[in-house]
N, C-alpha and C positions, 0 to 999 in steps of 0.2 A: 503524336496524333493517335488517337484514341481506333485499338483495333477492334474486327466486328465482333472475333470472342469475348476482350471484357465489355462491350457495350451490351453483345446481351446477356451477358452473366448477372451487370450490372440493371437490366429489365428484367430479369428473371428474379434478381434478389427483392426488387420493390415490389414485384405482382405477392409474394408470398411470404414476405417478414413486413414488421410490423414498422410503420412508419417511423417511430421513435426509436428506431434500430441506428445509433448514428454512426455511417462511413466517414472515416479520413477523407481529403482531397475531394478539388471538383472533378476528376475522374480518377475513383476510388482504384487502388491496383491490388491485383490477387498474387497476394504469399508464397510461392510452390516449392519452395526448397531452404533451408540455413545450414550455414555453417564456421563454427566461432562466432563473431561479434557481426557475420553476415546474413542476408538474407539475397534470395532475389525475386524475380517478379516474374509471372507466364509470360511477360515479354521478353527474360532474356536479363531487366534489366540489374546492376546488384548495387545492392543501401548496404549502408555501414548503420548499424543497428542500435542507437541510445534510448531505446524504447523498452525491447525484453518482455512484447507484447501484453505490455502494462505490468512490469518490474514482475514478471513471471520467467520469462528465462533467463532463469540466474544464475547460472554457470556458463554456459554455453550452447548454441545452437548445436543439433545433432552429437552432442556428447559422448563419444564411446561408450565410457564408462557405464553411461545412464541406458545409451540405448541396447548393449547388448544386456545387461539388468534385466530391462523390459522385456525383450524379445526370448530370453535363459525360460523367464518366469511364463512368459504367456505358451511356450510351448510344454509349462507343465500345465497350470491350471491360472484360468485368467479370473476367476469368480466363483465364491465361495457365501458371498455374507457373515456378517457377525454372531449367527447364528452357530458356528465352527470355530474350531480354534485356527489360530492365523499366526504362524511363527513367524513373517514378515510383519506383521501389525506389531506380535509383543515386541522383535527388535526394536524395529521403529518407536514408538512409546518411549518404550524403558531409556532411549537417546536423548529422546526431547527431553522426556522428565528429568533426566539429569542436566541439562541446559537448560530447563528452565529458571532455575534459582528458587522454583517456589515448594515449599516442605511437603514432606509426603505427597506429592505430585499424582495424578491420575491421566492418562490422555484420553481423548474420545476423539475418532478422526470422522471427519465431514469431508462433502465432496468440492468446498468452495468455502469461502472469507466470508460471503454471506451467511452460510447454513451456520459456520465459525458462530459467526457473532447471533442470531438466531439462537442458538443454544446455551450461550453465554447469561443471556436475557432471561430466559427459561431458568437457568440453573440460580441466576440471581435473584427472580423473582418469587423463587419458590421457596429456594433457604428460608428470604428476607419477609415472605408473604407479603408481599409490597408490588404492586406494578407500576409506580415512578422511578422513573431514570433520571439522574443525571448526564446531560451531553455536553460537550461544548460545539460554540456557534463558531459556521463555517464545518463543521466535519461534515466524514461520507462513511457508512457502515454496511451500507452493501445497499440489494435491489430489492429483496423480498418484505413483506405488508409491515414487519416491526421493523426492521432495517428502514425503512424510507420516514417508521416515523420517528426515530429519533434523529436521524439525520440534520444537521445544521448547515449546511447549503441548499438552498432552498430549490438552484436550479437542478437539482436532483433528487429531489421528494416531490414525487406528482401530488399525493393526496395529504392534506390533514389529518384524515382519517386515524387512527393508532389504537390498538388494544395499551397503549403505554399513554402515561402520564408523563411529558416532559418537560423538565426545567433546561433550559439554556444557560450556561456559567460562562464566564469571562476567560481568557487567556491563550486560546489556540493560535492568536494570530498575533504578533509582537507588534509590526510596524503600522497597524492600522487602529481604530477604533479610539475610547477615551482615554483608555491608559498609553496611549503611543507613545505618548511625549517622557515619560516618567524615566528613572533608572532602571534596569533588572531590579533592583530589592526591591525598588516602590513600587515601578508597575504585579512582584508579587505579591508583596502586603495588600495591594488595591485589589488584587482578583482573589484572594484570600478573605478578604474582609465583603468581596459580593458573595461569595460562598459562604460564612457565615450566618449575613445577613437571608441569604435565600431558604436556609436552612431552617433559619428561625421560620418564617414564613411556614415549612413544610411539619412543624415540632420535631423531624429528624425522621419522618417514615418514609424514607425513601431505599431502594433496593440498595442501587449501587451507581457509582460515576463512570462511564464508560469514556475512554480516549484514545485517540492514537499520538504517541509521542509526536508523532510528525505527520501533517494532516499534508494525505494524499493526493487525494484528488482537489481539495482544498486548495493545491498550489504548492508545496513543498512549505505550509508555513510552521513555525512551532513557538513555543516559548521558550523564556529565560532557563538555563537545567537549574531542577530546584524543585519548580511551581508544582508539580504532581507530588513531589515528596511532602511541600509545604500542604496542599489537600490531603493528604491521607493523614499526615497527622489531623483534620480534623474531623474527617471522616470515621477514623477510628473514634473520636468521643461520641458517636452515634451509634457505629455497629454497622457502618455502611460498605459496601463492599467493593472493593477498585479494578476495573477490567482495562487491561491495557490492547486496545487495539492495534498487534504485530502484524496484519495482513502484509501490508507495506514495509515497514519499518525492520520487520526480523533478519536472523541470518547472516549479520553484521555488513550490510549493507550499507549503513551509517559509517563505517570505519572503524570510529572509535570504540562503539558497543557492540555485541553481539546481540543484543534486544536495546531497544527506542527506550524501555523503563531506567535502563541501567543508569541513563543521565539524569535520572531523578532517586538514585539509589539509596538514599538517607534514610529513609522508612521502608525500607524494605522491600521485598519484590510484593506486585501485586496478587490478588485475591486468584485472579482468574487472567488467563493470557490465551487471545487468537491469532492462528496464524492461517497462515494459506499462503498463496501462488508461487514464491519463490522455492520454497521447500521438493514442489516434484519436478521444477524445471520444467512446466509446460503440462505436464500430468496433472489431472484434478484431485487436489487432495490441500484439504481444510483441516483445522483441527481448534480442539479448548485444554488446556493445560489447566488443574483447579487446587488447589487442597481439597484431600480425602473428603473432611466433611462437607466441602462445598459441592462435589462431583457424585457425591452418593446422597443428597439429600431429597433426590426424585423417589413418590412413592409409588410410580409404577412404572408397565413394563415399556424399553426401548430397546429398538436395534438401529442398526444403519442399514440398509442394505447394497449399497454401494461405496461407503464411508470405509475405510481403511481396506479395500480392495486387493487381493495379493499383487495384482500387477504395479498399478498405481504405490505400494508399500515397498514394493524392491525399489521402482524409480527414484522413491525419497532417497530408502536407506544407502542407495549409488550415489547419489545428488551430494549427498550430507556429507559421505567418507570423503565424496572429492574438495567438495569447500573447505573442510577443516583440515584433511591432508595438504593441500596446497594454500592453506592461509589467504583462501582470499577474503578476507575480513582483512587482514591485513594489505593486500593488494587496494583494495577499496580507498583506504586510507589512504597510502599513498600514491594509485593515479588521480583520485578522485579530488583530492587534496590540489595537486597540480593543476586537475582541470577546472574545478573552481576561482584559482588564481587566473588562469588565462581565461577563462570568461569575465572576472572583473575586469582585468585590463582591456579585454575589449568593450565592455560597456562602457567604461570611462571617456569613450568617445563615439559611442552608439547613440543614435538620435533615440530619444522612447523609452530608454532604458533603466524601469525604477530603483529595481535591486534584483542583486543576486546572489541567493543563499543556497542553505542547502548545506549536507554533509555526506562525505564520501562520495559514493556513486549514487547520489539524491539529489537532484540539483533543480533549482527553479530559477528560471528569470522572467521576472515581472514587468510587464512593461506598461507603460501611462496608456488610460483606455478613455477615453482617443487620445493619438498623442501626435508628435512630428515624423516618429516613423514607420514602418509598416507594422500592422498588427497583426496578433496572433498566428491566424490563419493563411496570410501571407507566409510569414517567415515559416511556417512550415509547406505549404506549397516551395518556396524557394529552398528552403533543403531538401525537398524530396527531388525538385529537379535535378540537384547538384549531389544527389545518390545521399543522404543522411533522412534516418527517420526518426525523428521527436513526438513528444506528445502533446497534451496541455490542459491546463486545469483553471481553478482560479472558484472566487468566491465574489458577492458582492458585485463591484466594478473593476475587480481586478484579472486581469488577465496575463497565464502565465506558461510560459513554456517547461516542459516538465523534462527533464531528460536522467536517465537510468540506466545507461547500459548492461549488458551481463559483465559480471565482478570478474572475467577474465580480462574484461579489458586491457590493451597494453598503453603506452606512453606514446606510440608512434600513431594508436588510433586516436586516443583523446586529443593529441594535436592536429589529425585530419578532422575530425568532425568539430573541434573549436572554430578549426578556419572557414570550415562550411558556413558556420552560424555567426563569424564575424561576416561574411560576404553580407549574408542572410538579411543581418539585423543592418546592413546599413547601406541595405537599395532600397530604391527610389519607391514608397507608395505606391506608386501610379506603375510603375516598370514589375510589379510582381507578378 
């Protein structure tokens, strides 16, 4: 029963954010505490967390590590700007660039995934003096006015509007569209050869092809490993330039890679790499990873001034020692791995249930929109009753549960939160 604090918390947030602000749940619950793979609620009540408030807390909730970091740095100095030098920023930097893979490496840190890819654009468009993009359809690149317009989910770009010229290319989504039916090699040859032909159309002035190995909000969908290596080979006979969209995907969240590109690694790392939320474990902090010439080719002056922040730069540089200290890239892969399998097994007799992919601790399940069993939204009201928090995405007409937990996950919790979501996915429509 819904008590009188969140109902008027829940009045008070609609009188003064903006309609298109969208809450979870038909009665939304407020957050007030985590810890580990926990959360709980002003009521008292506590979820088991496959969320990681949108694949942002990715270590863990209330982390020591991270939080006495934060609390060290903020009792010396919390805000400085780029304008100073920042011996937490150079750390941090000099880490990524060497994890990046990409040569002579430069970092620029942003306050978010959006502002990430925002400068991405900028950097591409300037090199290239070009303002056509390449996207693929069905992606999501953030909220701000170029972000929305290259965007390929449509239910996430409110306007047409764009200072960007955009093509839409084939391949983000495997199991859907004209190439569904094909092999991996021929459905690449076919999204290979509409790249091509698109190309021609443009004589080749185009900036650069922006993607996320594994489209997010999209639904956890991706392609054949390969198709991005096979694009850049031809995007190299232009001079065009390839941003790999890591908001999501970095940090070896996937398992098997430590970046989403690496499964395309035959042509080498990309041009330009964004990251964001996982990196500060809840702390705002974006960034662009570039080759030198591509990072230095602005001819005038910038700063951040909130962008690699001391506070915000200790968070990471805690964040990072702790994931690669304790191998959870490797943990990823094998809870993740297990919990993938126990989710197939239970959709194999889940009513509604299209597929379920996903890698490591990424995981989607799609389910038929409309279909014989409860959708979406259901299944997630019916884990949050039964204490599990999920998300959900989807493109098109597909609708899909998104689940992420933080990469400490154990095997004890991926088997409670499967069982939640096996309940989940196979009550009654009408009983949710």
């Amino acid at each position: 029963m819904t008590t009188p604090s969140r109902a008027s918390l829940h009045d008070r947030h609609r009188d003064v954010l903006p309609d298109w602000l969208a809450l979870y749940y038909d009665e939304p619950i407020e957050l007030t505490h985590g810890e580990g793979r926990h959360v709980w609620d002003a009521e008292g009540n506590k979820y088991l967390d496959f969320f990681g408030g949108i694949l942002t807390t990715m270590t863990a909730h209330a982390l020591p590590e991270v939080t006495k970091a934060v609390s060290e740095q903020a009792s010396r100095i919390v805000h400085s700007s780029t304008l100073y030098l920042n011996r937490p920023m150079v750390e941090l930097a000099e880490r990524v660039a060497q994890l990046s893979g990409i040569p002579d490496a430069r970092v620029f840190f942003t306050t978010s995934g959006t502002e990430a890819n925002d400068t991405a654009l900028l950097l591409a468009t300037a090199y290239r003096r070009s303002n056509q993009i390449l996207a693929m359809r069905n992606s999501y690149h953030g909220r701000s006015f170029s972000a929305v317009g290259i965007t390929g989910n449509q239910g996430w770009s409110p306007t047409s509007l764009s200072p960007l010229q955009t093509l839409y290319v084939h391949g983000g989504v495997r199991g859907r569209g004209p190439y569904a039916q094909l092999s991996d090699a021929e459905f690449i040859d076919a999204c290979v050869a509409d790249l091509r032909d698109m190309l021609g159309q443009t004589r080749g002035n185009v900036a650069a092809l922006i993607a996320e190995p594994i489209q997010g909000v999209g639904g956890f969908t991706s392609p054949p490993d390969g198709l991005y290596a096979a694009f850049r080979d031809v995007l190299r006979e232009h001079g065009i330039l390839w941003i790999s969209d890591e908001v999501q995907t970095g940090w070896g969240r996937t398992g098997e890679h430590f970046w989403g590109w690496q499964a395309h690694a035959q042509s080498g790392p990309p041009d330009i790499l964004t990251f964001a939320k996982g990196i500060g474990n809840g702390m705002s902090i974006g960034g662009v990873v570039a080759r030198g010439d591509v990072m230095n080719c602005l001819d005038a002056n910038s700063i951040s001034t909130f962008g690699g922040s001391p506070i915000t730069m200790a968070a990471g540089l805690a964040n990072l020692s702790y994931l690669l200290e304790h191998d959870l890239q490797g943990n990823a892969r094998r809870v993740g791995g297990l919990l993938i399998e126990r989710l197939r097994a239970i959709a194999a007799s889940a009513p509604g249930v299209r597929e379920v992919r996903g890698r490591g601790l990424m995981i989607g399940i799609e389910l038929e929109s409309p279909g014989p069993g409860p959708d979406a939204a259901q299944v997630i009201e019916s884990c949050r009753e039964q204490g599990l928090l999920i998300g959900k995405g989807g493109g098109h007409d597909s609708s899909v549960l998104r689940i992420a937990p933080p990469m400490t996950l154990t095997v004890a919790e991926a088997e409670e939160g499967a069982g939640i979501l096996d309940r989940a996915l196979k009550s009654s429509p009408s009983g949710v």
